[in-house]
N, C-alpha and C positions, 0 to 999 in steps of 0.2 A: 784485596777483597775480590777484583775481579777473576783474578788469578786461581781463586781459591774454589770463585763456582765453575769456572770454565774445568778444573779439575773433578770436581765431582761429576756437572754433567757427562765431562767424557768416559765417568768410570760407570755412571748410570748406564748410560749407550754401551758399553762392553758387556758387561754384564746384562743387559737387554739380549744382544747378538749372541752370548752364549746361551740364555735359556732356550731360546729359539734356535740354537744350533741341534737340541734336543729332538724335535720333530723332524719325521720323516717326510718323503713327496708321495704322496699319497697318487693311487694307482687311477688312471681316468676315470669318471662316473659319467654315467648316461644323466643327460640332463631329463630330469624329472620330477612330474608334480609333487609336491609337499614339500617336505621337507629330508627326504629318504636321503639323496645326495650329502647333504649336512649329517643325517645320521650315523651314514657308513666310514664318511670322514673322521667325524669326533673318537666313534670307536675303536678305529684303527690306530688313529693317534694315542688314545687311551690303551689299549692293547700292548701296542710296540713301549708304549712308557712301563707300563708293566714291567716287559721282558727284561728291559733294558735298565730297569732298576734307578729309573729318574723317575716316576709318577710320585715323591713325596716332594718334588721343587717344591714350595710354598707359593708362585708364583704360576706353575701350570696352565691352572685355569685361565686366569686372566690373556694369558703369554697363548693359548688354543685360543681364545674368545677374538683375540688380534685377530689372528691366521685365518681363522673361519670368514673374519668378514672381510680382510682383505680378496679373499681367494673366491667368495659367494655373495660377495657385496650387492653387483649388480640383479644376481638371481633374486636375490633378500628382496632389493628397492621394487623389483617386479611383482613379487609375491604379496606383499604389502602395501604396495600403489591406490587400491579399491577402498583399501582403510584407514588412510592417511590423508584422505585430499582436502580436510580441513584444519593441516598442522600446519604446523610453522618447517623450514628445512631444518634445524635446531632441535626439534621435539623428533622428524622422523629420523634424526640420527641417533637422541637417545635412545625410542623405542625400540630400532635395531639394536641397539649395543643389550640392552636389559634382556629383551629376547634370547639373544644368542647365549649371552654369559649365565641365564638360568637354566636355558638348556643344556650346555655343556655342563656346567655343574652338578646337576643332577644326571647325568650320565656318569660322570667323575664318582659321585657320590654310591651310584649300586654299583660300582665296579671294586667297591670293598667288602663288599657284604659278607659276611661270613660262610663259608662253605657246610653243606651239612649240618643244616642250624636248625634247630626249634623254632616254628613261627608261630605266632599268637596275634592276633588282631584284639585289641581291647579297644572298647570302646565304653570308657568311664562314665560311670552314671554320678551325680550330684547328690551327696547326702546332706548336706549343709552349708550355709553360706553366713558369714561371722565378719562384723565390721569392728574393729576393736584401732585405735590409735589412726586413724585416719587411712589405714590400708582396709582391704576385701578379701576376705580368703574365702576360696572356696574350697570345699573339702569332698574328695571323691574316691569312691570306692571301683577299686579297678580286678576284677575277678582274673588275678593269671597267681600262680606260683611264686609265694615266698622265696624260693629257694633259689631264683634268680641272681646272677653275679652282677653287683653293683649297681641295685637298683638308686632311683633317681627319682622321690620325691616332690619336690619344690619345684614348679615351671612358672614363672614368671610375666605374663604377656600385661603391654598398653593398655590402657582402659579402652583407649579412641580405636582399637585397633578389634576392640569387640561392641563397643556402642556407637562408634561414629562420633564427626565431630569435627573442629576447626580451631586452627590456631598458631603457634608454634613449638617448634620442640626447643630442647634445650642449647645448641648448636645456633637458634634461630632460624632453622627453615622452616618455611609455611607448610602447613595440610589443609584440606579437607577432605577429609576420606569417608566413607559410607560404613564403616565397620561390619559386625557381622562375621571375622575372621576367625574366629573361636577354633583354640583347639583340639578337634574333637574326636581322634582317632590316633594312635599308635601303634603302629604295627613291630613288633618286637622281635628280634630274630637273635637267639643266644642258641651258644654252650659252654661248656662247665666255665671257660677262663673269659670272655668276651661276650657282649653283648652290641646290637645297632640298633637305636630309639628313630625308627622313622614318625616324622610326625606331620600330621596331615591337619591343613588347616582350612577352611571353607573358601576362604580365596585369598587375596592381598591386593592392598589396596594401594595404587602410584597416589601420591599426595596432590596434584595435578590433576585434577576432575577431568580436563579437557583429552589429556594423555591416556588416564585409567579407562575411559571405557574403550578406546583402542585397542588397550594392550590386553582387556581379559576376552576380547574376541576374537585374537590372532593366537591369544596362550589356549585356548578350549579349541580350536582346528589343532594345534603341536601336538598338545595332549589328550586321543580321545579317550571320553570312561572318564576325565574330571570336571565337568559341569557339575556344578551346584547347584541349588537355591539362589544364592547369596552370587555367585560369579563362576569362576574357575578355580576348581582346589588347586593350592598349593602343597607341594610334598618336598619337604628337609630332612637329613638325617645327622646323628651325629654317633658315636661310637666310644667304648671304654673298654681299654683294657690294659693291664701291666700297671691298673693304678693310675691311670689317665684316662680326660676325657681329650678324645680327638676330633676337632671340629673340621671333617674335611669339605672345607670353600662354605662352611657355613659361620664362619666367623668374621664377626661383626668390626672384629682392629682389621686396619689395613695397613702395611708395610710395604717399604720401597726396598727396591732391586736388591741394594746391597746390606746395609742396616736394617734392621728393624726398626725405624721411624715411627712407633706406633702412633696412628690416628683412629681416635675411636669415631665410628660414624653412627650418626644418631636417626631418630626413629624419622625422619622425612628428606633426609640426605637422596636427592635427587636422582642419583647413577651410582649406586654403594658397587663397591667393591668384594668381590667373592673372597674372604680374606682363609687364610690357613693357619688352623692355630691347635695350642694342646694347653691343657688346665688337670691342673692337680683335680684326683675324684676324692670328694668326701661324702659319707652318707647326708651329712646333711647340706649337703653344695644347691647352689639355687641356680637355676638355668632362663637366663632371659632371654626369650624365646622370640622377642619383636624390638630388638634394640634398633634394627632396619625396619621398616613398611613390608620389606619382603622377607623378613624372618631370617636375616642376619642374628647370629644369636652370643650370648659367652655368659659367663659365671659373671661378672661386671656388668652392672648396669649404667650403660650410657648416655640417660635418660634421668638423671635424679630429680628432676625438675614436674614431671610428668608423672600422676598416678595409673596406680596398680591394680593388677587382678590375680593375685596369688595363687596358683591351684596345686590342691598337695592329693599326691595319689599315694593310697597306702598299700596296693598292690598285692593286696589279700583280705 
């Protein structure tokens, strides 16, 4: 037995040393305020994966989220030193890790976008709201073009994760989050064969009180232009085409090095994982939009335990 894990660990470790064989050494950076340095970093890295025709690793992001903070760790601990000084050393190593890896993600994420695309901002109004069998639908009319490739109805979010709330998920980790996360913008970018559903949600809430308001005062300096009301918006995308939907790093399973070990991670899992994934598209596929707190998402809900907020867009 012992034989058997010393075997994997070490194929783990290989396989760790090759995705990261992937990344280039990035050219010096003037050390500078914000976060510019990390910026031109990620992109170059995202860039050269491009060229080089490894940016579908499934592992990527996570494998750039290392590198970044080995390589900007200390920059990191300085930059966020002012905002930290009533955490534990524990909570400011997850806030770094969550930091970095939604940044990077979301840079990962418009680096697919479709070239030469139609864009449309919709921002769905509510025409009814129906409690029927112990779910909530709400039902909304979204003014963009029928004739859109593979539209996508059904979005699925937490109840807690729009009214707030305390307790646990079904995994058994604790929340208490402030809700309010609604989501309440999609910004669409198609042509004739492909489409990307970015979807913009009023903030996201760390299930850790003590941690969240930390984290959505260091994410609104990263990102200016998304304060809310509610916190700091948060922005996810996902994509379909060829008959798929492509969850790039916004998928809620997470998988090891070599197998797909899936673990689905649930709606207060503490440090989720940016996972990479593809699902059959069907017109009537339902997308669970807050399987994570940070809007990890998949056609599976990881969550059965935890009520719903249905919203169905008829996109005409």
């Amino acid at each position: 037995m012992i034989s058997l894990r010393l075997t994997k660990l070490l194929a783990e470790v290989l396989v760790f040393v090759f995705v990261f064989s992937g990344f280039v050494g990035a050219r010096p950076q003037a050390d500078v305020d914000g976060w510019t340095a990390v910026d031109l970093f990620v992109k170059e890295q995202i860039d050269t994966a491009h060229a080089k025709g490894t940016i579908n690793d499934p592992h990527f992001v996570e494998g750039l989220t290392d590198l970044v903070l080995k390589r900007f760790g200390r920059h990191l601990d300085a930059k966020i030193a002012e905002h930290t000084k009533n955490l534990t050393l524990g909570q400011k190593e997850t806030l770094k890790r969550l930091l970095v890896s939604d940044y990077v993600s979301y840079l990962y994420q418009k680096s697919f976008y479709p070239k030469n695309a139609k864009v449309l901002v919709v921002k769905p109004v509510k025409v009814a709201s129906v409690k029927a069998n112990g779910k909530v639908y709400d039902y909304y009319y979204a003014p963009m073009s029928s004739s859109i490739p593979y539209p996508i109805h059904w979005w699925v979010q937490v109840s807690v994760d729009i009214t707030g709330g305390s307790g646990v998920d079904s995994a058994g980790y604790s929340y208490n989050v402030n809700g309010n996360n609604d989501l309440f913008k999609i910004v669409v970018e198609y042509t004739s064969s492909k489409i990307t559903y970015e979807l913009h949600f009023h903030d996201e809430d760390h299930p850790d009180p003590s941690l969240d308001r930390t984290y959505d005062s260091i994410r609104c300096s990263i990102y200016p232009g998304r304060d809310s009301t509610y916190g700091c918006e948060d922005v996810e995308s996902i994509r379909v085409e060829d008959g798929s939907i492509v969850f790039p790093t916004t998928f809620s399973t997470e998988c090891g090095y070599i197998l797909c070990h899936e673990v689905s991670q649930t709606y207060a899992t503490p440090s989720p994982t940016h996972g990479y994934g593809v699902r059959t598209y069907s017109s009537s596929v339902e997308i669970y939009v807050s399987n994570t707190w940070n809007h990890l998402m998949d056609t599976v809900d990881t969550n059965p335990d935890m009520s719903k907020v249905w919203h169905y867009y008829s996109w005409r």
